[in-house]
SEVEXGU-989171 format. One record per residue (C-alpha): chain; residue number from 1; y, x, z negated. Coordinates in steps of 0.001 Angstrom, whole numbers, plus 500000, padded with zeros to 6 digits. Layout:
BEGIN
  kette   nr       y       x       z
      A  NUM       Y       X       Z
...
//
This chain:
BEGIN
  kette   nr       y       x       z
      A    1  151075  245647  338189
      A    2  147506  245624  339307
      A    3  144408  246964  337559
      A    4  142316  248909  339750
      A    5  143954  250116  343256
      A    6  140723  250230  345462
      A    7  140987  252426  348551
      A    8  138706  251846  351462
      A    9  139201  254156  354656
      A   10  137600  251933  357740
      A   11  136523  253830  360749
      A   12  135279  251488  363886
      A   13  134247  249367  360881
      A   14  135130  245695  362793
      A   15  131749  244094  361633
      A   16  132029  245136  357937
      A   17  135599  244014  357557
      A   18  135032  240135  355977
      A   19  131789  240992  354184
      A   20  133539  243742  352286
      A   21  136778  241302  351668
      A   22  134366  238395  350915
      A   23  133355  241169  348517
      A   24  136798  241882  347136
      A   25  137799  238112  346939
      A   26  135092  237155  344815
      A   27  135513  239913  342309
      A   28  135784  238262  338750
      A   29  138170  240076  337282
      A   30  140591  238576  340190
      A   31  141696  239446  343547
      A   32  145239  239392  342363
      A   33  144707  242135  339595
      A   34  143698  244315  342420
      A   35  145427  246528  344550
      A   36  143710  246742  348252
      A   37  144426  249983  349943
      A   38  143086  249877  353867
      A   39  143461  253045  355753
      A   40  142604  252410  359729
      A   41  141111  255910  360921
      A   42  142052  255514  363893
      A   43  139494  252886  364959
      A   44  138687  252004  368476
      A   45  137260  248375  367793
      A   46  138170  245202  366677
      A   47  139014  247207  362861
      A   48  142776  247279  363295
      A   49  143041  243594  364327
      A   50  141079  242112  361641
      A   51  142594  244085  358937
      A   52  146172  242952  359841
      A   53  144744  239428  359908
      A   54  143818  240164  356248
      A   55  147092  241981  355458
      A   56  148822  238975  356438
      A   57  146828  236545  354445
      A   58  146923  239112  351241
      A   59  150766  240645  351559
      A   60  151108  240920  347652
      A   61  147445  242821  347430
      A   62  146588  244654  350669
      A   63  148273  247053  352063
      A   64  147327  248558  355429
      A   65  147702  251627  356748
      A   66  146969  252585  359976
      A   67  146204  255852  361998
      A   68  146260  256092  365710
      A   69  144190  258840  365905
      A   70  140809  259532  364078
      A   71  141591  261892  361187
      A   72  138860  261998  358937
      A   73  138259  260455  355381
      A   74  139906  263666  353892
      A   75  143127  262464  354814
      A   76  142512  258880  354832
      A   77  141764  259116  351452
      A   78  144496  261307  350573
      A   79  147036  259087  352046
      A   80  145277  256001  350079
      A   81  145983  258048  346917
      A   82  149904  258172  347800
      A   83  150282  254569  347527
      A   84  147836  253469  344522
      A   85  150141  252135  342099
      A   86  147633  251048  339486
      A   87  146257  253279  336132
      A   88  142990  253130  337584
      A   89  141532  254290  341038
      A   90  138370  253431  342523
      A   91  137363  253844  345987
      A   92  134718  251432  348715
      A   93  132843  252551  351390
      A   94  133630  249452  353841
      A   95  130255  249105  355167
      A   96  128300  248599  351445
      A   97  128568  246189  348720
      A   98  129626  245554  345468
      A   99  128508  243270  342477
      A  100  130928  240695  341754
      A  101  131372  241523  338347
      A  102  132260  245176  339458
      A  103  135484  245639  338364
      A  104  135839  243906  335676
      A  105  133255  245097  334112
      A  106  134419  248801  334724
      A  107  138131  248411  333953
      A  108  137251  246587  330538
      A  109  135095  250196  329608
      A  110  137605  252332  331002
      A  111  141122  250664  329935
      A  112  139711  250088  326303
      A  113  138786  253794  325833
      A  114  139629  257328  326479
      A  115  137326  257948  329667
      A  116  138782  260077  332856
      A  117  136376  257789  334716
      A  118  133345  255101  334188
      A  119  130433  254880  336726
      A  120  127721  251936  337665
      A  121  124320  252334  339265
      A  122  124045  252333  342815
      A  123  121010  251232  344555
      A  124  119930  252278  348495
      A  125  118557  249416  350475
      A  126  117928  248997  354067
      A  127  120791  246150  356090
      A  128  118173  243467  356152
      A  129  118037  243186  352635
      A  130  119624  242140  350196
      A  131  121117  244039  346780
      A  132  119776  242688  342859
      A  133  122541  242914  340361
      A  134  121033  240668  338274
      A  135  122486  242133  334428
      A  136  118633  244165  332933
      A  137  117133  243031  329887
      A  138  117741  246218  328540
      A  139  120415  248617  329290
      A  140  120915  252038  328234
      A  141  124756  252715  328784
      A  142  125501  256322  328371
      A  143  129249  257357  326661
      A  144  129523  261370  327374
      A  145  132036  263510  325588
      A  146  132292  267214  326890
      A  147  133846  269690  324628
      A  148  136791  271070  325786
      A  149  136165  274307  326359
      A  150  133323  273377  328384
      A  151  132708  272253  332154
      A  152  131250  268349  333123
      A  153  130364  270034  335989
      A  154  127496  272443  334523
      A  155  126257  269831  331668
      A  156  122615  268734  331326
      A  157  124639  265494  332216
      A  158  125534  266437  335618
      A  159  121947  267568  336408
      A  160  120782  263727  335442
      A  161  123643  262343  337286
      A  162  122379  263637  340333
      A  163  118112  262950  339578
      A  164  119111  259625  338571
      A  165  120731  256211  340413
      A  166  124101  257637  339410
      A  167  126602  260209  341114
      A  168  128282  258379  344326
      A  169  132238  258409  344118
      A  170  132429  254710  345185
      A  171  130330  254127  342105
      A  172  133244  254876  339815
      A  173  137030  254306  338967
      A  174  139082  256848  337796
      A  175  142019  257133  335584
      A  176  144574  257847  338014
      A  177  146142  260432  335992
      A  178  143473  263080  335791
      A  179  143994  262581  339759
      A  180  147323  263471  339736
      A  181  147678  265737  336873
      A  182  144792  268330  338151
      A  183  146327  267969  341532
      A  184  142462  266725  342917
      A  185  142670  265629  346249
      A  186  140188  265551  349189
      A  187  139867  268614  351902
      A  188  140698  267396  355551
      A  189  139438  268029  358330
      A  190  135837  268497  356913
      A  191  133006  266194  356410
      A  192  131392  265985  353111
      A  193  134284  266388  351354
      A  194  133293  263758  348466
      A  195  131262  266903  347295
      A  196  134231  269051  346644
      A  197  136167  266257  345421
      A  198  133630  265018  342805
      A  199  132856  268889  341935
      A  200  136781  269183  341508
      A  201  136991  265882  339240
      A  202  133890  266879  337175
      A  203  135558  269970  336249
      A  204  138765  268576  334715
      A  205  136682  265137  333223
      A  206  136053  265760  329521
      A  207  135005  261922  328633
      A  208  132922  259370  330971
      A  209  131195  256741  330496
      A  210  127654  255635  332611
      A  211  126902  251742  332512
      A  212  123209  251027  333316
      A  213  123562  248684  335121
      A  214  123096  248441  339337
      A  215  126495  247190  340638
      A  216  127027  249124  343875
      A  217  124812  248706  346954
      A  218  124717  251692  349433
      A  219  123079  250407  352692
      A  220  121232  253082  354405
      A  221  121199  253321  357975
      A  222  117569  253232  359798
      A  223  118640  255669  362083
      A  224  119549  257963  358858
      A  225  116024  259613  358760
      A  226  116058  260647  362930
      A  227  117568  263258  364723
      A  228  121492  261538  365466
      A  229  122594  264232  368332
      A  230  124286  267942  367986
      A  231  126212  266409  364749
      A  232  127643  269716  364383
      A  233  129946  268198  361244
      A  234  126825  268440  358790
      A  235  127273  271879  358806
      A  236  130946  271500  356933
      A  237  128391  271292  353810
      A  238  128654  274799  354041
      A  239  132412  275505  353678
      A  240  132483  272701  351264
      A  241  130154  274908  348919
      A  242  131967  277919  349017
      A  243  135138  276188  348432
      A  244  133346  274929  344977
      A  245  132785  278313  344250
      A  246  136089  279466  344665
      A  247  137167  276268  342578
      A  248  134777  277609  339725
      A  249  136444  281388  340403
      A  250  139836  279973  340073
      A  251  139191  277986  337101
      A  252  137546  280944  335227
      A  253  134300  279515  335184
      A  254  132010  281700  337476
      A  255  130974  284032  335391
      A  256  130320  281662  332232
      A  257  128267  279442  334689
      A  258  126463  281547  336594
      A  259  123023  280604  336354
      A  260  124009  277071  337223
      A  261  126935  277646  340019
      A  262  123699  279695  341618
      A  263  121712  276831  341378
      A  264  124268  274297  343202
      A  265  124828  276978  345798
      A  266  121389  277119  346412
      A  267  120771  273396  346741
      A  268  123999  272222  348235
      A  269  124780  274842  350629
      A  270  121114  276062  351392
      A  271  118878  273540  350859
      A  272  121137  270491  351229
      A  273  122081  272092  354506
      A  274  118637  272604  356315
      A  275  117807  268628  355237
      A  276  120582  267852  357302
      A  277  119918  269856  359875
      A  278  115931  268825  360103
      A  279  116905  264958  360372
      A  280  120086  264992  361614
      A  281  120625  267468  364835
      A  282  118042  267702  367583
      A  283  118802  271198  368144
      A  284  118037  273954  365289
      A  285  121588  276060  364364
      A  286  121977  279774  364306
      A  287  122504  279416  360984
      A  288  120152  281263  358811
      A  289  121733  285138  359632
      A  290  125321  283123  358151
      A  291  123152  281559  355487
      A  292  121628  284783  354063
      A  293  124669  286707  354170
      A  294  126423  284525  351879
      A  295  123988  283643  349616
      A  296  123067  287300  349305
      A  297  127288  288276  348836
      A  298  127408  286022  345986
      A  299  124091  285703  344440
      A  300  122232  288976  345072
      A  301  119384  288235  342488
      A  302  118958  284617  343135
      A  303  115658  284868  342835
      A  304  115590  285484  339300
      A  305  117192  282533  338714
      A  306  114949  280135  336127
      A  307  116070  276694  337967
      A  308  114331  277145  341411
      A  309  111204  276450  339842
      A  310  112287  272982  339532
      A  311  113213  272775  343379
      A  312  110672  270934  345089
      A  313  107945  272551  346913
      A  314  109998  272108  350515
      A  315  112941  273673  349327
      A  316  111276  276367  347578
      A  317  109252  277439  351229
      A  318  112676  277008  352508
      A  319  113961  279460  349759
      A  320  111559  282278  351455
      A  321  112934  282394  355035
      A  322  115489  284173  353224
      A  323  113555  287123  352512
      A  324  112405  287560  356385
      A  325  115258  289452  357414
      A  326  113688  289221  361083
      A  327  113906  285625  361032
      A  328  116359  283735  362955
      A  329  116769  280945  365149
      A  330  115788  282510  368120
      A  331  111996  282388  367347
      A  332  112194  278572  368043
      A  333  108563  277960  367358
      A  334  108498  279160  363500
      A  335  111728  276966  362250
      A  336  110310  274121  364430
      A  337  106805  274613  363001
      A  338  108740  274565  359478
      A  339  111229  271750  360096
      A  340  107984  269624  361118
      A  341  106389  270080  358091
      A  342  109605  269757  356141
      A  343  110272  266193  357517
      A  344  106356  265053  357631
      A  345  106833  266348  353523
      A  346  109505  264055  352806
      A  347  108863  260926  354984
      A  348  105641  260857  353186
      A  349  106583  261555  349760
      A  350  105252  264799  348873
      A  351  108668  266136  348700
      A  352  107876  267532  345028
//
């Protein structure tokens, strides 16, 4: 029985394939405790070929499953989750990088105590260099217990998770039974849908555990920062937010959160949104009639909520458009003017 069954959905991912299983084989806690889980997304590239290669190398820990079509990491995670046999889930982006200690080091906190899942630092780096995981001096490891009639999801925890090097799902392993019990599983079909699923997770967690320690490297794209196309999928941040709030409805918890479901709905769907929009698509969305609609539906008297004085100064300028009921995207030159400024604000670190 394996330890940890790692599930990495590859997408046209041909030139990451033998860093990530150089990765993998050099994990200390050893290749053969792990369970490999490739799912082919229908790639159109050398992705397939390599990853039989690998399959047939591996045939006690990789299994491969492959897609002829592109379906989306909804599903291709999904239909990882189906054939994890292990206690423990964790899942890899194929294109970043993991400390070789990784594992181990994660399975010994989480199979030794009663955590629904354990997380490492992650660290953003550009491809030309390279990630430190040298072990700190001095760590600061951080074991979170939630009472039960409480939410993970609206702790002062959560808000550091997500200020601090923490909060990525490839970051963590799970215990594969709050998975299955709570019935948490990814949407399909939209993009951003490790926002649901983590939202989801955090909900039904009660007991975690944070290592300080950086042992996941994220490599950012240069081309991240710059307008990619139409990229019309950044917008599924939206239905991804309002699915979270009709997670919290369903679970009883929008009325006794609020304050702080406002706030995520603010900065996810709102906020989160137009940052995507501003470096991602070259053309501006019709989306700010949509965007004021909802926000006003569900959250008539956001602006008496306490927490936007924390936003930074962009979002907060951002926050106004709302109140111009005679703005929209059809007066090109304002949202331009303001998406200028937005992106100058960030890429020179006035953001705040």
């Amino acid at each position: 029985m394996p330890c940890v069954s790692v599930i990495i959905p590859c997408y046209n991912a041909g030139k990451y394939i033998d860093r990530c299983m150089k990765c993998l084989e050099n994990q200390t806690i050893g290749f053969e405790n792990l369970q490999v889980i490739f799912v082919n997304d229908g790639s159109k590239d050398a992705t397939l070929g390599k990853l039989m290669l690998y399959e047939q190398k591996y045939p006690n820990q990789i299994i491969l499953i492959n897609f002829d079509a592109n379906c989306g990491q909804g599903m291709a995670k999904n239909t990882g989750l189906k054939y994890a046999t292990a206690e423990y889930i964790a899942f890899l982006d194929v294109d970043d990088e993991i400390a070789d200690t990784f594992y181990e080091k994660l399975y010994g906190i989480i199979s030794t105590g009663n955590y629904d899942w354990v997380s490492a630092k992650f660290v953003h780096i550009l491809p030309e260099e390279r990630p430190d995981f040298r072990e700190p001096e001095y760590k600061n490891d951080i074991e979170f217990h939630c009472p039960e009639d409480e939410s993970l999801l609206f702790t002062e925890y959560d808000r550091d998770m997500h200020n601090g090097q923490f909060g990525i799902l490839p970051a963590r392993i799970f215990r594969k039974s709050l998975i299955v019990e709570n019935q948490i599983y990814f949407p399909e079909g939209l993009m951003y849908e490790d926002n649901y699923w983590g939202a989801k997770c955090n909900i039904f967690s009660k007991h975690v555990y944070i290592l300080d320690e950086v042992l996941y490297c994220y490599y950012r794209n240069r081309n991240s920062v710059v307008s990619s196309g139409n990229a019309a999928y950044h917008l599924d941040r939206m239905k991804i937010e309002e699915m979270v709030v009709d997670l919290c409805k369903e679970n009883n918890l929008f009325e006794r959160y609020y304050t702080q479901i406002e706030e995520r709905f603010l900065e996810f769907y709102y906020c989160g949104t137009w940052f995507a929009v501003f470096f991602k698509m070259n053309t501006i969305p019709d989306i700010l009639p949509v965007m004021r609609k909802k926000i006003y539906k569900l959250f008539p008297d956001y602006k008496k909520n306490p927490c936007i004085k924390r936003f930074p100064m962009c979002d907060q300028t951002l926050l106004k458009l709302l109140e111009q009921e005679e703005m929209c995207t059809g007066e090109v030159g304002d949202l331009e003017r303001i998406k200028e400024e937005y992106i100058k604000a960030v890429l020179c670190g006035s953001f705040v």
